[in-house]
Residue frames relative to the residue before (quaternion, step in Angstrom):
aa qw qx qy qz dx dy dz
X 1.0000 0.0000 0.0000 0.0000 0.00 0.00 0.00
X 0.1686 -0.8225 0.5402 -0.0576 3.53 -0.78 1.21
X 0.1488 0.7696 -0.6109 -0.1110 3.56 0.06 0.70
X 0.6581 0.2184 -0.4625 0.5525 3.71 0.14 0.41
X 0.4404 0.3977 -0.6334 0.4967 3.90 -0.37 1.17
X 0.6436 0.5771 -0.4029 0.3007 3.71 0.25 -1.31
X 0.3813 -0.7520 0.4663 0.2676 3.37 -0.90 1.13
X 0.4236 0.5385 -0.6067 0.4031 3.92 1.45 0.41
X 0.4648 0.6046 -0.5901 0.2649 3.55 0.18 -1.15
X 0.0896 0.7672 -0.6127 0.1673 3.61 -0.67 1.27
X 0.7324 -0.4307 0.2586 0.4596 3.78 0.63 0.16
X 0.1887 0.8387 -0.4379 0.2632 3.15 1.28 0.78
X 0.4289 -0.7727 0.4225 0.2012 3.71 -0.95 0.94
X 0.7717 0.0433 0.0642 0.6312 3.53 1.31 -0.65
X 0.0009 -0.5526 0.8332 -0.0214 3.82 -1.30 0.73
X 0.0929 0.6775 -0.7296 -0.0101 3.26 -1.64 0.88
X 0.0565 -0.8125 0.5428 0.2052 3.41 -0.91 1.29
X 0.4009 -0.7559 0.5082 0.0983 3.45 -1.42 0.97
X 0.2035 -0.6947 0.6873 0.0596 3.38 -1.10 1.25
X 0.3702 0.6465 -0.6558 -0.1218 2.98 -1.64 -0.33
X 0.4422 -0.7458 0.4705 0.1638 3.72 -0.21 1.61
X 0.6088 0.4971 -0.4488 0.4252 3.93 0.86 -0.74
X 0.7497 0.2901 -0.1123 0.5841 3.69 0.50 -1.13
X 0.6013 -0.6018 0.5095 0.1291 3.88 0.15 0.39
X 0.4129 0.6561 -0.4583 0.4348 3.40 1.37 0.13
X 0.0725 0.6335 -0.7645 0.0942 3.22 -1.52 1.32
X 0.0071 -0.8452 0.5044 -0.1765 3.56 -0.30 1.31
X 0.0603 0.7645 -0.6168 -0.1772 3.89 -1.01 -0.23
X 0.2633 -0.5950 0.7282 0.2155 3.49 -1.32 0.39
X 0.1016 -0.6838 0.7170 0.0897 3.43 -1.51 0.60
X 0.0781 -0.7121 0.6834 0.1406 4.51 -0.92 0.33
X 0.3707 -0.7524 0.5366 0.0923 3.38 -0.81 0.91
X 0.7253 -0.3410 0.1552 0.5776 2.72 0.92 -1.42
X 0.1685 -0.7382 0.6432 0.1142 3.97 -0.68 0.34
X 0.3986 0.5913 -0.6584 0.2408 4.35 0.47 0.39
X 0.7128 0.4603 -0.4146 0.3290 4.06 0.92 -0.12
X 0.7258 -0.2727 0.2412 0.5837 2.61 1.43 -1.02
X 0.6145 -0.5017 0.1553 0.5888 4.19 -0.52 0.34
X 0.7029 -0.5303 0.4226 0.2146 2.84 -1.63 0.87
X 0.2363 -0.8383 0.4847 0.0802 3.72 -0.35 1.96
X 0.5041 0.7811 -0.3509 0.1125 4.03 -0.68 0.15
X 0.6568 -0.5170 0.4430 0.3242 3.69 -0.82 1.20
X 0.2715 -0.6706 0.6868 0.0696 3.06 -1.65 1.13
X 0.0357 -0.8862 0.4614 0.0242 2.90 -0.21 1.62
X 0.1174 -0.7602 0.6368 0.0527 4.36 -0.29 0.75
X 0.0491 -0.7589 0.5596 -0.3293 3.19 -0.96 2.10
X 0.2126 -0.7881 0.5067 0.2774 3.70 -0.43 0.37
X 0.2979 0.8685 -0.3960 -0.0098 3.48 0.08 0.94
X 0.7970 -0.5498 -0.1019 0.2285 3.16 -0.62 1.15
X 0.6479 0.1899 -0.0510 0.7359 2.62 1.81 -0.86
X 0.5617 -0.3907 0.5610 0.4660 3.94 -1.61 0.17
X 0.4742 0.6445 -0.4510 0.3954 3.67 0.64 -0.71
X 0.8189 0.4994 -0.0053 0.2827 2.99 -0.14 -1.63
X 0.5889 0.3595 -0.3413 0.6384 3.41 1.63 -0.59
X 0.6168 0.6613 -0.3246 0.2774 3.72 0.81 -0.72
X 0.6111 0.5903 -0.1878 0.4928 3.22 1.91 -1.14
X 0.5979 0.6398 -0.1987 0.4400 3.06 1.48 -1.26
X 0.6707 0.5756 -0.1818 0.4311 3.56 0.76 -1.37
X 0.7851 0.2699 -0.2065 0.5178 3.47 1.01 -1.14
X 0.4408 0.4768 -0.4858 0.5851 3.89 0.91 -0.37
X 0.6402 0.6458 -0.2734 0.3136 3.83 -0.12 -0.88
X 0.7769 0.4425 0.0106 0.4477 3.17 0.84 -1.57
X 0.6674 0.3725 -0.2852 0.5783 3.28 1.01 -0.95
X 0.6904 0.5453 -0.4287 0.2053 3.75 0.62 -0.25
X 0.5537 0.5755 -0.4448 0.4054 2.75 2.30 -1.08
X 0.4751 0.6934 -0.4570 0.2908 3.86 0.83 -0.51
X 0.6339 0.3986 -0.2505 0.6136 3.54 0.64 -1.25
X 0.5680 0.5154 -0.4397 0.4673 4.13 0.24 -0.68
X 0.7484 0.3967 -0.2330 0.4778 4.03 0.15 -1.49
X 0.9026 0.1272 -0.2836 0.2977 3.12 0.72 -0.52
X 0.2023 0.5632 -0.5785 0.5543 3.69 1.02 1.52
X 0.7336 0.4067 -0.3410 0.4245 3.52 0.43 -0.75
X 0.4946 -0.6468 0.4848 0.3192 3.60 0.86 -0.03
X 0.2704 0.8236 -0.3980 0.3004 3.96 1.38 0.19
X 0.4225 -0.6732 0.5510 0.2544 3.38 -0.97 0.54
X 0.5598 0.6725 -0.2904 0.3873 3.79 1.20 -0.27
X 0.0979 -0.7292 0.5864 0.3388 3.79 -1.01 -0.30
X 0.7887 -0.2997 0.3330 0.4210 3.40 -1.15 -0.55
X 0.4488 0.6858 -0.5499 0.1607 3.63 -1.59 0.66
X 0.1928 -0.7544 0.6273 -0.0180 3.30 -0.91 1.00
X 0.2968 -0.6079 0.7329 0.0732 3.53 -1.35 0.50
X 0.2731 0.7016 -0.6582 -0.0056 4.04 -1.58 0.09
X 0.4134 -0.7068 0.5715 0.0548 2.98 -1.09 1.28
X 0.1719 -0.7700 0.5583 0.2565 3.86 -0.54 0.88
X 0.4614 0.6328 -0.5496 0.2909 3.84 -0.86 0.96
X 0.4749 -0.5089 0.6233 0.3564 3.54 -1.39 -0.66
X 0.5086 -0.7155 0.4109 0.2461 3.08 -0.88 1.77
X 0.6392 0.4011 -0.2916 0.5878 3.78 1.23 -1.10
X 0.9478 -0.1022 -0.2751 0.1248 3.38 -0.26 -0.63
X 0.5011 0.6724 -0.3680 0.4018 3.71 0.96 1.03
X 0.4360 0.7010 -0.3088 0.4723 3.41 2.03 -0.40
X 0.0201 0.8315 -0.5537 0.0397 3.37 -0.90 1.35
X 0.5202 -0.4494 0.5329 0.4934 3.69 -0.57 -0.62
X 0.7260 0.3360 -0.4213 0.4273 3.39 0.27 -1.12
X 0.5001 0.4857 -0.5364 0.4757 3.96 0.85 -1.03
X 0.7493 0.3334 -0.4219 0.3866 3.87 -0.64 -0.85
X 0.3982 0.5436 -0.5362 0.5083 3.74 0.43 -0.23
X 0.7266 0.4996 -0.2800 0.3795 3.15 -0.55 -1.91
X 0.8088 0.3903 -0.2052 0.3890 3.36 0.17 -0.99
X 0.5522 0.5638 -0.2232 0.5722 3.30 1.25 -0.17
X 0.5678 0.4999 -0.3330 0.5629 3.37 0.96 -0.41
X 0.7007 0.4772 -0.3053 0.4337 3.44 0.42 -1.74
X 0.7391 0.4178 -0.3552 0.3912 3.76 0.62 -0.88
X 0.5069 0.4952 -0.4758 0.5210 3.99 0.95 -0.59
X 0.6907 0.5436 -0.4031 0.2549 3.62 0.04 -0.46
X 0.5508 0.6209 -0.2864 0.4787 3.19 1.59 -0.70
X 0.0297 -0.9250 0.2902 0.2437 3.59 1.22 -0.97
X 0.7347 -0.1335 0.0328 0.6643 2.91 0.76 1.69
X 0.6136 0.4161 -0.5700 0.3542 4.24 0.08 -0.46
X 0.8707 -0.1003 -0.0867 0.4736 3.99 0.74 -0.09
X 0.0072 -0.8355 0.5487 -0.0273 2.71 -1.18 1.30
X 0.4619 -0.8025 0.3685 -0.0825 3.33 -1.17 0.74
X 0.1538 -0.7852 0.5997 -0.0129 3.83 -1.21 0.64
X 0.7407 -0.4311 0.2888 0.4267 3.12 -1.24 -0.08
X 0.1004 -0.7998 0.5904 -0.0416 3.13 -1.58 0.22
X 0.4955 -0.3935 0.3086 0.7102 3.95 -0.54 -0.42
X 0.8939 0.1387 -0.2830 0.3187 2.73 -2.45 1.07
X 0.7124 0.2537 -0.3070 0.5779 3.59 1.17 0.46
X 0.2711 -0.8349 0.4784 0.0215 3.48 -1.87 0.46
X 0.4940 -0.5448 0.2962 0.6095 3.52 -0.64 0.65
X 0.4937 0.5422 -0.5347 0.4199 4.33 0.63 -0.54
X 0.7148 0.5063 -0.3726 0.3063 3.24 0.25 -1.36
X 0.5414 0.6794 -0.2095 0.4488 3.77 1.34 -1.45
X 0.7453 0.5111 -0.2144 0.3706 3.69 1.02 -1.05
X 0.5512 0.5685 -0.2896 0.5377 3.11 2.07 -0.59
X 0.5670 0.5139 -0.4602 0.4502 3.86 1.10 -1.29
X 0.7502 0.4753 -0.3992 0.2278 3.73 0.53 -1.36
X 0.5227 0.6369 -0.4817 0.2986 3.65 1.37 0.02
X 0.5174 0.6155 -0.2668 0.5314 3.39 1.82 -0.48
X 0.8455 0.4766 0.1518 0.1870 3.23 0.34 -1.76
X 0.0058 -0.8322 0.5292 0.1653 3.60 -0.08 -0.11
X 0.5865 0.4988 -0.3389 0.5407 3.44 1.69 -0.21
X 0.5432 0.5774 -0.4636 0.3957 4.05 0.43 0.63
X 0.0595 0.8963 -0.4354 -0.0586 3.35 -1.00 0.81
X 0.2744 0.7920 -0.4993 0.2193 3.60 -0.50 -0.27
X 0.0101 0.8147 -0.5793 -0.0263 4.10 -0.13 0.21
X 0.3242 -0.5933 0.7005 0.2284 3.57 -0.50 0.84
X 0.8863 0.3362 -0.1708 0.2690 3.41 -0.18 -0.94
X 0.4354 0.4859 -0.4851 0.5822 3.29 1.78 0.67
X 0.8690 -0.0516 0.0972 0.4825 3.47 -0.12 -1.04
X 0.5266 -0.6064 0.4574 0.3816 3.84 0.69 0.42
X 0.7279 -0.1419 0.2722 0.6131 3.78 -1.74 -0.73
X 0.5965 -0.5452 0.5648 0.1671 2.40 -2.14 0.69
X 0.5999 0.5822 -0.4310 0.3399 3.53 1.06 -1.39
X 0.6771 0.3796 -0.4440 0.4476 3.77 -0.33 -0.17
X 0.5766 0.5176 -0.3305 0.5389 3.70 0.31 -0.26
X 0.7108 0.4752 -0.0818 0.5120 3.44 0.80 -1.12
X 0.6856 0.3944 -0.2026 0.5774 3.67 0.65 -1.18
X 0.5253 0.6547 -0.3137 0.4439 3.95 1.14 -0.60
X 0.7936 0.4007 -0.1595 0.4291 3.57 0.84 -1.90
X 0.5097 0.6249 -0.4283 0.4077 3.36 2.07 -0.77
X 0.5514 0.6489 -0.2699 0.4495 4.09 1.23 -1.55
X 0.6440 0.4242 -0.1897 0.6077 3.92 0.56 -1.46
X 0.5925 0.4941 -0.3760 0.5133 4.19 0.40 -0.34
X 0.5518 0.7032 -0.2890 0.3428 3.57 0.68 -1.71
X 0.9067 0.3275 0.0173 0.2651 2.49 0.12 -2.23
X 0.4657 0.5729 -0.4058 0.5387 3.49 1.96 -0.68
X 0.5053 0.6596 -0.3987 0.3881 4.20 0.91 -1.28
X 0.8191 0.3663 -0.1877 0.3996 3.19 0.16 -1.91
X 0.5288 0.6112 -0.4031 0.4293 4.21 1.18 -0.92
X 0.6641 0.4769 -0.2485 0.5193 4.00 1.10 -1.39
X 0.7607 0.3777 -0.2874 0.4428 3.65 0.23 -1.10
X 0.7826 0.4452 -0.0504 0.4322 3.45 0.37 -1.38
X 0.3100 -0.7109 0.6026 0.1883 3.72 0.98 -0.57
X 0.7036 0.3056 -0.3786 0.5179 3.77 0.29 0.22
X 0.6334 -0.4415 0.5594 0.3015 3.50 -2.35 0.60
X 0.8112 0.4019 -0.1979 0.3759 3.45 0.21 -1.85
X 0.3703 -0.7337 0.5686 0.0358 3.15 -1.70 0.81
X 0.1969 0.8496 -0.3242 0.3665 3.10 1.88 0.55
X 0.8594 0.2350 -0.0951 0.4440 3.12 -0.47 1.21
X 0.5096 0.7064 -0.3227 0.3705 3.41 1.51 -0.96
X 0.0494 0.6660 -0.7017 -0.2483 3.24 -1.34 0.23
X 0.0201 -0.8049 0.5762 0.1405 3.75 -1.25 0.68
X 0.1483 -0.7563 0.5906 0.2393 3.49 -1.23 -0.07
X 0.3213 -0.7680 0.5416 -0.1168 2.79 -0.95 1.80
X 0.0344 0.7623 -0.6435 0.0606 3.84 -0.26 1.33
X 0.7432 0.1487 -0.2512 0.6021 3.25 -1.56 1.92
X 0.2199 0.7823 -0.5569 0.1717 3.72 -0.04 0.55
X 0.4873 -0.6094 0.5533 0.2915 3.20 1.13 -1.56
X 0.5829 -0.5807 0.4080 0.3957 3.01 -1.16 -0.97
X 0.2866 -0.8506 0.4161 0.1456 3.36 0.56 2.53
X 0.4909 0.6231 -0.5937 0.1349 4.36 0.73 -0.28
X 0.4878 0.7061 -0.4009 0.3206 3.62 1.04 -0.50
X 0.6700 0.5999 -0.3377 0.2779 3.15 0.73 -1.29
X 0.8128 0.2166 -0.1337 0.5240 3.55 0.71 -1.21
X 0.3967 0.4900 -0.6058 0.4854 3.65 0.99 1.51
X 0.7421 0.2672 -0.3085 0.5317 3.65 0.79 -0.07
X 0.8312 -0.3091 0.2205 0.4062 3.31 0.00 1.16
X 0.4787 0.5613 -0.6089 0.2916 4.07 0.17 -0.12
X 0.4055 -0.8031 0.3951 0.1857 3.10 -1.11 1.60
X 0.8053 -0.5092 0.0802 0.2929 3.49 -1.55 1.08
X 0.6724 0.5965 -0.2078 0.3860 3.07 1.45 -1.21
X 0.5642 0.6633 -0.2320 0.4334 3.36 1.89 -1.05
X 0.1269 -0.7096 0.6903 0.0620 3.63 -0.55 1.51
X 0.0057 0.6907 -0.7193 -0.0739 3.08 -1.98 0.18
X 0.2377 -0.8614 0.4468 -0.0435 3.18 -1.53 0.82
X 0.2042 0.8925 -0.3974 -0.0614 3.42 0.71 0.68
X 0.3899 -0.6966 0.5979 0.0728 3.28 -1.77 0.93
X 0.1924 -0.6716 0.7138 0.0494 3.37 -0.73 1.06
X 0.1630 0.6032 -0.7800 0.0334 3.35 -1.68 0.94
């Protein structure tokens, strides 16, 4: 594993990798950047193939949430977290502890929420660790509809630039990573407008 080989490695301020042998955690934090403010990004828990591969993943990741916070006008910079495992079957309490720990240590430069293979439940366990976990079921439920919404409002700005037209009539896209696409056609996504989403 090579985090300064890795062709993300992009000026990044911090990678920390996390062990913890009791709970099988093998994790990495990546900070991108923190000049706006601490470093915002999803804890994402994936089986990928190699440590490589989560490493590549962490820093490509991170630096985009940077560019992401700051389009958004956000007070935040860029940072991501992944957890190597299977979300169903390697996911533990102690592992979310663990991981919670690893983020309080940071103290506040990055903090974090769900993502693929984790949940705002999952988040409620980091916060037993953590003050830097978020996500409130009881503020606004899942994210994926909130998410699967901005993917619809993205579409449609895509298709206005490329296409010159408003309507989405007729279209057929394919949409990879959506979430959870039932939202889309509870706000209003018009009838003719198919979607398809691929999970990988």
């Amino acid at each position: 594993m090579a985090i300064l080989d890795s062709p993300y490695l992009d000026e990044h301020e911090q990678t920390v990798c996390c062990c913890d042998p009791h709970s099988g955690l093998t994790a990495y934090i990546a900070i991108h950047s923190t000049t706006l403010g601490p470093a915002l990004g999803g804890c994402r828990m994936w089986p990928y193939a190699s440590e490589q591969d989560a490493i590549d993943d962490v820093l490509r990741l991170s630096r985009g949430m940077t560019y992401k916070a700051a389009v958004a006008g956000l007070d935040f910079g860029g940072g991501k977290s992944v957890i190597i495992g299977h979300p169903r079957d390697d996911k533990s309490t102690d592992l979310l502890l663990a991981m919670g720990r690893f983020v309080e240590t940071l103290g506040g430069r990055y903090q974090t929420a769900e993502d693929v293979g984790t949940s705002v439940a999952d988040m409620a366990v980091l916060r037993r660790e953590t003050r830097y976990a978020h996500g409130f079921a009881n503020a606004a439920g899942e994210q994926c509809p909130a998410t699967a919404y901005g993917v619809f409002v993205g579409l449609r700005a895509a298709v206005r630039h490329a296409l010159e037209r408003d309507d989405l009539n007729g279209l057929r896209v394919a949409v990879q990573g959506v979430g959870s696409p039932r939202p889309l056609w509870e706000r209003g996504m018009p009838r003719g407008f198919r979607a398809r989403a691929f999970q990988v």
